[in-house]
Biopython code that builds the backbone (N, CA, C, O; Angstrom):
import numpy as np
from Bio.PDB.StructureBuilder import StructureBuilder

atoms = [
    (1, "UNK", "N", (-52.053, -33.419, -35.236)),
    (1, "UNK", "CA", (-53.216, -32.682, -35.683)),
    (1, "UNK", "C", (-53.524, -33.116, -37.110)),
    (1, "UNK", "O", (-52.635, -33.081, -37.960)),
    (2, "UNK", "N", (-54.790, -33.533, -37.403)),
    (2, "UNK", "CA", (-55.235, -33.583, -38.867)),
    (2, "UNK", "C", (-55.998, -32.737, -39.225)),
    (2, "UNK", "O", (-56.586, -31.861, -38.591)),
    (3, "UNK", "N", (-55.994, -33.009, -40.304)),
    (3, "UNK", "CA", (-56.883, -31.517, -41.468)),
    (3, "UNK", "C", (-57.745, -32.636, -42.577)),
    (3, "UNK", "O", (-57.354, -33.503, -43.358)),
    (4, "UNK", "N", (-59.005, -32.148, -42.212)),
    (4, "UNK", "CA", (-59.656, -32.455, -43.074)),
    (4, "UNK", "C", (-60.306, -31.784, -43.815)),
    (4, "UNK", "O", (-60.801, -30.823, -43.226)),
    (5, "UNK", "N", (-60.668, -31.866, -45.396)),
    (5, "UNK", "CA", (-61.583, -31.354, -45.854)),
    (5, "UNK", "C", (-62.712, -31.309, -46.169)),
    (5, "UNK", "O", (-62.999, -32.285, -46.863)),
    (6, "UNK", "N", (-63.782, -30.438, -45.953)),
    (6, "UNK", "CA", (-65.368, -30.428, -45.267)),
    (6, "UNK", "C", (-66.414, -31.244, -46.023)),
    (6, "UNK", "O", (-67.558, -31.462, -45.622)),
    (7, "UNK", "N", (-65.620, -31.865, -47.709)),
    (7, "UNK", "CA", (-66.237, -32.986, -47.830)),
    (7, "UNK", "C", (-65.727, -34.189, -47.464)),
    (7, "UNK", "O", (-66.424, -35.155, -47.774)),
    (8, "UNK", "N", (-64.237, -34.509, -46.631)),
    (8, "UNK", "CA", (-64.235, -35.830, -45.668)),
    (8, "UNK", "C", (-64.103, -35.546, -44.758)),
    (8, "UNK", "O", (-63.351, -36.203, -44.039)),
    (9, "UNK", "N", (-64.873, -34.210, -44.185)),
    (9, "UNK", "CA", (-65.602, -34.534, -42.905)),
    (9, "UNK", "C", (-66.817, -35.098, -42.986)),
    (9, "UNK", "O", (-67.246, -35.803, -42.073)),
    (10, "UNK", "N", (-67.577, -34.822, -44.207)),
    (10, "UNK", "CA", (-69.033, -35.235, -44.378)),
    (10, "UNK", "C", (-68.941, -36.373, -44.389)),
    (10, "UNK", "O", (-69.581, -36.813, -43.434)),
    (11, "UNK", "N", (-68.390, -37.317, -45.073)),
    (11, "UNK", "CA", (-67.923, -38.258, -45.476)),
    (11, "UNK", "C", (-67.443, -39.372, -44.520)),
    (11, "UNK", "O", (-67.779, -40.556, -44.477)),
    (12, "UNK", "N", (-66.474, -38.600, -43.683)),
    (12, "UNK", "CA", (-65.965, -39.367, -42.827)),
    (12, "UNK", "C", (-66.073, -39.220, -41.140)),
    (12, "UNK", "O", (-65.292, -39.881, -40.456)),
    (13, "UNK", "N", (-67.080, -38.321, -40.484)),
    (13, "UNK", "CA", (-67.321, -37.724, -39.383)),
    (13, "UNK", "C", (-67.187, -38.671, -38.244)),
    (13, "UNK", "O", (-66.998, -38.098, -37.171)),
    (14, "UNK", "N", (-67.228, -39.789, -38.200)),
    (14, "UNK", "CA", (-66.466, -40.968, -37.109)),
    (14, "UNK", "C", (-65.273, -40.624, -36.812)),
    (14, "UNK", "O", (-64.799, -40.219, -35.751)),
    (15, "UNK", "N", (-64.701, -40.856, -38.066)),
    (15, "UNK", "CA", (-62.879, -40.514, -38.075)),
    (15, "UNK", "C", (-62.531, -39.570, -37.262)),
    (15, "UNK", "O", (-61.951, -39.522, -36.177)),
    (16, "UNK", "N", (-63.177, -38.524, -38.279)),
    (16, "UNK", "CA", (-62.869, -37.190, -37.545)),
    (16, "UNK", "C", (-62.995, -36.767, -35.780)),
    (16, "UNK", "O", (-62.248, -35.968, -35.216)),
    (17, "UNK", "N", (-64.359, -37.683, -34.993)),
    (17, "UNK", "CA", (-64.220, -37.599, -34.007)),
    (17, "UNK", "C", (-63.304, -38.500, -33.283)),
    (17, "UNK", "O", (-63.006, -38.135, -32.146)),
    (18, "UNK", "N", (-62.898, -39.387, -33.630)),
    (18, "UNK", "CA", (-61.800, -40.194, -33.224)),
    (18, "UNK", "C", (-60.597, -39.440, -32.754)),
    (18, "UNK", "O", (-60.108, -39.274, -31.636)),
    (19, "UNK", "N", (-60.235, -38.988, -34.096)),
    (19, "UNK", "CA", (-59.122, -38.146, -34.323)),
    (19, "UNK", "C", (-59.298, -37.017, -33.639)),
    (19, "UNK", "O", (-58.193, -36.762, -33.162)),
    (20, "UNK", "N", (-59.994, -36.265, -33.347)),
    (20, "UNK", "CA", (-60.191, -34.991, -32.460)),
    (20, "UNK", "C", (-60.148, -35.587, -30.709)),
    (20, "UNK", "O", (-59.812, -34.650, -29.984)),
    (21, "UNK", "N", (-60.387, -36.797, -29.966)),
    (21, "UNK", "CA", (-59.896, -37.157, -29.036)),
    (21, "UNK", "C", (-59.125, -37.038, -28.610)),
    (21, "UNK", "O", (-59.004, -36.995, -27.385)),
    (22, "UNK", "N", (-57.944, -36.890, -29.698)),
    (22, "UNK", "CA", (-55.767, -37.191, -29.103)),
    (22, "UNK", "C", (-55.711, -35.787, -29.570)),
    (22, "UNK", "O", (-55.216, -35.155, -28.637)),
    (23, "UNK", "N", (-56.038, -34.792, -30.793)),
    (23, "UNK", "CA", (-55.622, -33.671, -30.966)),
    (23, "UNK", "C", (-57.029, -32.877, -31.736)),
    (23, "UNK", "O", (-58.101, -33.438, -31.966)),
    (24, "UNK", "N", (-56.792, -31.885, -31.952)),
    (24, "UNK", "CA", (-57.567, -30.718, -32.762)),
    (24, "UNK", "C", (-57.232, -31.385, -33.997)),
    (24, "UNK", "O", (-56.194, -31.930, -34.373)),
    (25, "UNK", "N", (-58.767, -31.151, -34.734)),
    (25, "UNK", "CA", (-59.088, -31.681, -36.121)),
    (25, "UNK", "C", (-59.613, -29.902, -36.595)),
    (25, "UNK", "O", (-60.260, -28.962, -36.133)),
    (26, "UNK", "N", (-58.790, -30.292, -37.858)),
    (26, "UNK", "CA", (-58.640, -28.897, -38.351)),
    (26, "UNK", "C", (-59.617, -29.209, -39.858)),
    (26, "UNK", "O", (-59.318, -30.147, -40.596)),
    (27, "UNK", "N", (-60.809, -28.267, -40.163)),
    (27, "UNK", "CA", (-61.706, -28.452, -41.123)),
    (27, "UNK", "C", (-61.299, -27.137, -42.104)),
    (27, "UNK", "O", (-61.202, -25.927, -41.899)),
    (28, "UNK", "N", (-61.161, -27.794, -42.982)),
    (28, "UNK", "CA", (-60.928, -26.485, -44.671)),
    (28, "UNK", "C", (-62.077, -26.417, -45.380)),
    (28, "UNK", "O", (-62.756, -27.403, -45.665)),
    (29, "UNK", "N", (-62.263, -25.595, -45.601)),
    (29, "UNK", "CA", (-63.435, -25.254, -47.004)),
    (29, "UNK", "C", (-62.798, -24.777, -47.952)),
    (29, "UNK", "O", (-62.055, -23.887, -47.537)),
    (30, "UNK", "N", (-62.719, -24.935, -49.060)),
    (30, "UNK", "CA", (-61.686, -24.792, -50.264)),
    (30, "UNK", "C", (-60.357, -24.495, -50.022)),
    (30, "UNK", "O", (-59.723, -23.588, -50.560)),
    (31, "UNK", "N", (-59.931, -25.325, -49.156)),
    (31, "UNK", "CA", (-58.380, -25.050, -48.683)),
    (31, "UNK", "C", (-58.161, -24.355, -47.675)),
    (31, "UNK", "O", (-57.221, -24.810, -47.025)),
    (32, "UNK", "N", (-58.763, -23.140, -47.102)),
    (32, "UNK", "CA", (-58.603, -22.526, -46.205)),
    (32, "UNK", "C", (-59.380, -23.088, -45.010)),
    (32, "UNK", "O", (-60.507, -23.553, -45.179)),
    (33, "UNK", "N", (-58.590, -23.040, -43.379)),
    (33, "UNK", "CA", (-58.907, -23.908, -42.595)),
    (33, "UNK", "C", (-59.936, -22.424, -41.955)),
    (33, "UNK", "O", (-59.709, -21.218, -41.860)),
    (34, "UNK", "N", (-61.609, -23.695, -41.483)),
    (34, "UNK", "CA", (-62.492, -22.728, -41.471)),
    (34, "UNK", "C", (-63.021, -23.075, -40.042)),
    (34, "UNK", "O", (-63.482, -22.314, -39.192)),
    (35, "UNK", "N", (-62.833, -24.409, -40.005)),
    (35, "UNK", "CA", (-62.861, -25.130, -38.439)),
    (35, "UNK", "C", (-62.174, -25.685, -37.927)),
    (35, "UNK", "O", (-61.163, -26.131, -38.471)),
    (36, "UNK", "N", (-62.595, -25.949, -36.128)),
    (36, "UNK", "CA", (-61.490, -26.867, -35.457)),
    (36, "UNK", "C", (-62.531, -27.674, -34.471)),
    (36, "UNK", "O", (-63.429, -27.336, -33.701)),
    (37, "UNK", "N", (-61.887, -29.037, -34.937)),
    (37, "UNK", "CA", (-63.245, -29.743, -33.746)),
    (37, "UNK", "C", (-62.203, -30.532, -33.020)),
    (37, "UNK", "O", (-61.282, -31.159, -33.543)),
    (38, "UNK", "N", (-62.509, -30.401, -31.561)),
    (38, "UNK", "CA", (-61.655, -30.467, -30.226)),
    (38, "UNK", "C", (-62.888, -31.580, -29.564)),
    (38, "UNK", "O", (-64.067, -31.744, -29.878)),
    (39, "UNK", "N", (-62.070, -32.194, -28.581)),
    (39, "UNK", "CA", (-62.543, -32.459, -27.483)),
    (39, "UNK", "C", (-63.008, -31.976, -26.445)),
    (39, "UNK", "O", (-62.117, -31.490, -25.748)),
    (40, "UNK", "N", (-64.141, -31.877, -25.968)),
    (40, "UNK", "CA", (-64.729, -31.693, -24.770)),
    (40, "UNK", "C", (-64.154, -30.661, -23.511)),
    (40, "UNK", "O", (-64.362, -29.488, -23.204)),
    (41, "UNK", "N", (-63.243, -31.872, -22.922)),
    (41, "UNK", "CA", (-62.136, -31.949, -21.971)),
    (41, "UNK", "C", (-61.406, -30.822, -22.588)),
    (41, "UNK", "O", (-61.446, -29.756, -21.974)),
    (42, "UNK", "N", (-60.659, -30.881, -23.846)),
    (42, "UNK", "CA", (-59.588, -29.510, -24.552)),
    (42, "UNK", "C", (-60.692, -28.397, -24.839)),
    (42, "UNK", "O", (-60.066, -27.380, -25.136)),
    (43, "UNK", "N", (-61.933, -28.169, -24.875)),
    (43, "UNK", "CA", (-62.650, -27.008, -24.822)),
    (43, "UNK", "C", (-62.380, -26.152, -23.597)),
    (43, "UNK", "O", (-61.710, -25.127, -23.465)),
    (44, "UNK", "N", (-63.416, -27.190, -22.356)),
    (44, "UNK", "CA", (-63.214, -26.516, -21.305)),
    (44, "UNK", "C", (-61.441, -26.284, -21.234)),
    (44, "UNK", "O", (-61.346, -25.128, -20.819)),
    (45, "UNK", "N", (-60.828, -26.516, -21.321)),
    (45, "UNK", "CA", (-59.105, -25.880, -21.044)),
    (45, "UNK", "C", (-59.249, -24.973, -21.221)),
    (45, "UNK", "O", (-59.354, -24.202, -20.267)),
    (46, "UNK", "N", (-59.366, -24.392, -22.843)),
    (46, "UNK", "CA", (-59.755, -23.219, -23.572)),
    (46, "UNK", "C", (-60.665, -22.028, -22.788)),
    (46, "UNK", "O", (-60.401, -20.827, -22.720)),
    (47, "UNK", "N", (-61.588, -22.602, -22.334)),
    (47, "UNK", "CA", (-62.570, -21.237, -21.666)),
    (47, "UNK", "C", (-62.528, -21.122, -20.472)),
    (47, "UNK", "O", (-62.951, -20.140, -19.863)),
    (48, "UNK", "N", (-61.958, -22.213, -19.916)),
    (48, "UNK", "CA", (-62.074, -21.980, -18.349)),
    (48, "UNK", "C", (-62.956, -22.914, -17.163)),
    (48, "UNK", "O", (-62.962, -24.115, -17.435)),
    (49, "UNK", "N", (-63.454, -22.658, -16.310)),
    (49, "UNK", "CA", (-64.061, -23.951, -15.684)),
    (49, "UNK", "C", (-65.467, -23.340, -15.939)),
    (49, "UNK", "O", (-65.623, -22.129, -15.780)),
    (50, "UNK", "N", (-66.523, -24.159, -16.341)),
    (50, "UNK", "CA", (-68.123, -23.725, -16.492)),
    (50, "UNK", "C", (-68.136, -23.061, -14.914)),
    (50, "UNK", "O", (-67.517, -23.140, -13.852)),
    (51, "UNK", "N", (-69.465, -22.240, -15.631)),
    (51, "UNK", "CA", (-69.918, -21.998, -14.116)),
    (51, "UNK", "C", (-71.207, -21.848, -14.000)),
    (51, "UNK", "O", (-71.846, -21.531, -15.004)),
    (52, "UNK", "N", (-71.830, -22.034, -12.822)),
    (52, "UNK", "CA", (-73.139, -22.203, -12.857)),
    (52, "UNK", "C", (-74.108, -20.647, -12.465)),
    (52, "UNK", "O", (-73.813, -19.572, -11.944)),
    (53, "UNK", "N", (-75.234, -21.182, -12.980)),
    (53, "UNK", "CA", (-76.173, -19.322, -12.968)),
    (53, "UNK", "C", (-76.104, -18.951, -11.423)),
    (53, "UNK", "O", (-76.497, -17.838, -11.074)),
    (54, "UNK", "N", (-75.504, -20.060, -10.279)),
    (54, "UNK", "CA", (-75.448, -19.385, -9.029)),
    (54, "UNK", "C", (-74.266, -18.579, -9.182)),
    (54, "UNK", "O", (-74.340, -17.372, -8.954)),
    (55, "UNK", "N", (-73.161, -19.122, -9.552)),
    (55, "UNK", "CA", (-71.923, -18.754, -9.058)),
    (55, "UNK", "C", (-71.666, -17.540, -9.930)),
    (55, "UNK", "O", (-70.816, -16.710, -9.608)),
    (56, "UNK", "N", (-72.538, -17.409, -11.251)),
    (56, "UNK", "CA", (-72.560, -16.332, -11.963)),
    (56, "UNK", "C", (-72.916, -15.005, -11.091)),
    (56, "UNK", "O", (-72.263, -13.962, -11.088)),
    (57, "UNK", "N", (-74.109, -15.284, -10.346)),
    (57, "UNK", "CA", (-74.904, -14.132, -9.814)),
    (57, "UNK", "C", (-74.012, -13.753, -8.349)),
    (57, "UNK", "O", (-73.712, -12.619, -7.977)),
    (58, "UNK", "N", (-73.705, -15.003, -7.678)),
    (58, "UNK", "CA", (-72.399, -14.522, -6.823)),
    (58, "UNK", "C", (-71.821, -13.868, -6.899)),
    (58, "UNK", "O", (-71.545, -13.062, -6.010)),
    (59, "UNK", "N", (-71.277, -13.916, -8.214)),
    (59, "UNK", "CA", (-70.068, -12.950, -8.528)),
    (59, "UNK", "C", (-70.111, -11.218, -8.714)),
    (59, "UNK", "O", (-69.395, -10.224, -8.595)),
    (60, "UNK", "N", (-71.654, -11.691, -9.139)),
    (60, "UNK", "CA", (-72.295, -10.004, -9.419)),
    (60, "UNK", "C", (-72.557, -9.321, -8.611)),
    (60, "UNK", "O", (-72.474, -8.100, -8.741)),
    (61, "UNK", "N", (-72.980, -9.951, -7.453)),
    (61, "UNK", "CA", (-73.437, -9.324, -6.343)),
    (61, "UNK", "C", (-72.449, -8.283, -5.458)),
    (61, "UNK", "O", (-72.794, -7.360, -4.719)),
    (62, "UNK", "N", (-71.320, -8.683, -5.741)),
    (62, "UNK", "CA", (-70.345, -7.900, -4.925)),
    (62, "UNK", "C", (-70.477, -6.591, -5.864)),
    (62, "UNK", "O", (-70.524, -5.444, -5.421)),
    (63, "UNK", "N", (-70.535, -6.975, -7.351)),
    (63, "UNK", "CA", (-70.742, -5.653, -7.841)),
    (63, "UNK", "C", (-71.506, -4.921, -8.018)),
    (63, "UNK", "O", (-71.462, -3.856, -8.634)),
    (64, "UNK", "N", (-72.516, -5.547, -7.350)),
    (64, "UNK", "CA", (-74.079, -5.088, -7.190)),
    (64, "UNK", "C", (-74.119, -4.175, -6.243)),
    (64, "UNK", "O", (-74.788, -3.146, -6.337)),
    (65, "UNK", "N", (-73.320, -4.518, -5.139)),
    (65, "UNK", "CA", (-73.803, -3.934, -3.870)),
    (65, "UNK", "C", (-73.521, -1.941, -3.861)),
    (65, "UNK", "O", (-73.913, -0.987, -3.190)),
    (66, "UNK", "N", (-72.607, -2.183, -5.065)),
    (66, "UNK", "CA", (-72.226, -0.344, -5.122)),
    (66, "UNK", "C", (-73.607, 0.388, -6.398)),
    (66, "UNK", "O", (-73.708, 1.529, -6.849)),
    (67, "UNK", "N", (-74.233, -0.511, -6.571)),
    (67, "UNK", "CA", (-75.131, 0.351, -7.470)),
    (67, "UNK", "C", (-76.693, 1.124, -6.727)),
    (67, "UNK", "O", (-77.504, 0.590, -5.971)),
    (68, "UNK", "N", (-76.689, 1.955, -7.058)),
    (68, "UNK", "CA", (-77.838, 2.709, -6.267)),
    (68, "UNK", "C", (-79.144, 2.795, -7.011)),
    (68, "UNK", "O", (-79.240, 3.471, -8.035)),
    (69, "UNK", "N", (-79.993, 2.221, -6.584)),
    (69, "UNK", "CA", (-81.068, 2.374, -7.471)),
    (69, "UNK", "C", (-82.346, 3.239, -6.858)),
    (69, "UNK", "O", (-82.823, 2.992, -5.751)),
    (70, "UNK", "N", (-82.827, 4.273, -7.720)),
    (70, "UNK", "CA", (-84.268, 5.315, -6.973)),
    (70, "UNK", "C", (-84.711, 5.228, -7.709)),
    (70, "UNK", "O", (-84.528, 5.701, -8.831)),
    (71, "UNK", "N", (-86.166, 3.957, -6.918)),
    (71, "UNK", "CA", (-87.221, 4.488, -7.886)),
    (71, "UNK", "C", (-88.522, 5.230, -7.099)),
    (71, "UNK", "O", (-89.096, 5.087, -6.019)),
    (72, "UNK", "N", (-88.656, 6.188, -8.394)),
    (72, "UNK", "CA", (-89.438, 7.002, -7.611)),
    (72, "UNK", "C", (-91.062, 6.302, -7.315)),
    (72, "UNK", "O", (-91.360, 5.258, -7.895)),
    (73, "UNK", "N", (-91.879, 6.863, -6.535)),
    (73, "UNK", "CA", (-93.332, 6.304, -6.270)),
    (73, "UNK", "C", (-94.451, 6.624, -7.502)),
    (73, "UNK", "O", (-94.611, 7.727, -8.026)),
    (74, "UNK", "N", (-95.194, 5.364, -7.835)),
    (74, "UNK", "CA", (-96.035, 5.301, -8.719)),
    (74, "UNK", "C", (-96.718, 6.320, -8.705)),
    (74, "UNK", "O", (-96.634, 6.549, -7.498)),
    (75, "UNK", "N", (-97.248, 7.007, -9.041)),
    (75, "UNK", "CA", (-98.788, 8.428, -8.945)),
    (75, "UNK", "C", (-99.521, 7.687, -9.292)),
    (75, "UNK", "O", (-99.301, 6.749, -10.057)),
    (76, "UNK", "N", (-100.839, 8.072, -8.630)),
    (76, "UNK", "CA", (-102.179, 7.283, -8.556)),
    (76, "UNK", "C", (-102.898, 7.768, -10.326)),
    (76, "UNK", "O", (-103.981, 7.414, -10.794)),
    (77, "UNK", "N", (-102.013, 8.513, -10.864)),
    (77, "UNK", "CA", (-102.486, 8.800, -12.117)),
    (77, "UNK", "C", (-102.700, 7.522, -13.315)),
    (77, "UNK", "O", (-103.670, 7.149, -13.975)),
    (78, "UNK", "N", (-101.098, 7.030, -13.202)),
    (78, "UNK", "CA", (-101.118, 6.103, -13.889)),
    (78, "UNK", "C", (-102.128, 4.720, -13.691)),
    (78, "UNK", "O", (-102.501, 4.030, -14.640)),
    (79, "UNK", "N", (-102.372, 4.549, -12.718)),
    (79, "UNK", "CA", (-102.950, 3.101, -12.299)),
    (79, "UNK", "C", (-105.031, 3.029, -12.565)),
    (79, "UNK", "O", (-105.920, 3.150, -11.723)),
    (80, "UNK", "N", (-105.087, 2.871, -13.550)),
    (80, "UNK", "CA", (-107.063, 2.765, -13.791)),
    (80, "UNK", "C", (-107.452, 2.604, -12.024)),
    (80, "UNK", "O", (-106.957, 2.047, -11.045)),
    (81, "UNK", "N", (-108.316, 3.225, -12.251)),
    (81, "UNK", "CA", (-109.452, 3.141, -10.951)),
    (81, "UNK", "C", (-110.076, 1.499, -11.239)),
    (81, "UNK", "O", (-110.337, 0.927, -12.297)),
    (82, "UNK", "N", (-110.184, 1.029, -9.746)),
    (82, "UNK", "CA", (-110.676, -0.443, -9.431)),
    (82, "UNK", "C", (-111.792, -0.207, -8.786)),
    (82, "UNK", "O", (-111.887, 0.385, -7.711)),
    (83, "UNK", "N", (-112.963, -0.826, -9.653)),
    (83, "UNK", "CA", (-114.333, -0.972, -9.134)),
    (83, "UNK", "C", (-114.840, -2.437, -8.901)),
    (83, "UNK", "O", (-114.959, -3.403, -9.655)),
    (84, "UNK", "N", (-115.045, -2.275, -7.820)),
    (84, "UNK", "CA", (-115.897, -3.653, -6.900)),
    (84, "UNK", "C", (-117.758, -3.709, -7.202)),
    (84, "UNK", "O", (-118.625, -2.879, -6.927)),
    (85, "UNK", "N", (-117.822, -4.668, -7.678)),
    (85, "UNK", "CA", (-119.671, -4.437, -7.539)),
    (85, "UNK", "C", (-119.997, -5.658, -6.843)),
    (85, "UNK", "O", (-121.166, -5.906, -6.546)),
]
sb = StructureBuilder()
sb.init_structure("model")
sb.init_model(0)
sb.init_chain("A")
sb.init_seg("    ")
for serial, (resi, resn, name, xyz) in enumerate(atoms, 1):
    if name == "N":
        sb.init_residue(resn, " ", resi, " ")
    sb.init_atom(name, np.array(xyz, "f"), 0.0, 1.0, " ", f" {name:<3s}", serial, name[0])
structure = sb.get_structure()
């Protein structure tokens, strides 16, 4: 793991992605480490497998199916009168 600091990351931001390929590149701002720039591949590890807006809503649906929804009927109050000429 290397540590760089956030002016040779500016400086040197090739490197740094190089180096973040084989391990986590660790970024300091006045000494204290403030970032970590990873690879791709070592992200997804981290969060898990993407998933897509289907497989999202898939998933919801099972929890969907216990929710009850009433809606009640519009009243002809709310809706302006429609005139034809």
């Amino acid at each position: 793991m290397q540590i760089f600091s956030s002016r040779e990351f500016n400086q040197r931001t090739s490197q740094a992605q190089k180096a973040a390929a084989t391990a986590p590149v660790i970024i300091t701002h006045r000494g204290v480490p403030a970032q970590v720039l990873l690879s791709y591949a070592d992200y997804q590890k981290l969060t898990g497998k993407p998933q897509t807006a289907l497989e999202i809503l898939q998933s919801i649906e099972a929890d969907a199916a216990d929710i009850e929804l009433e809606i009640p009927p519009r009243s002809s109050s709310q809706r302006p009168a429609v005139e034809f000429e």
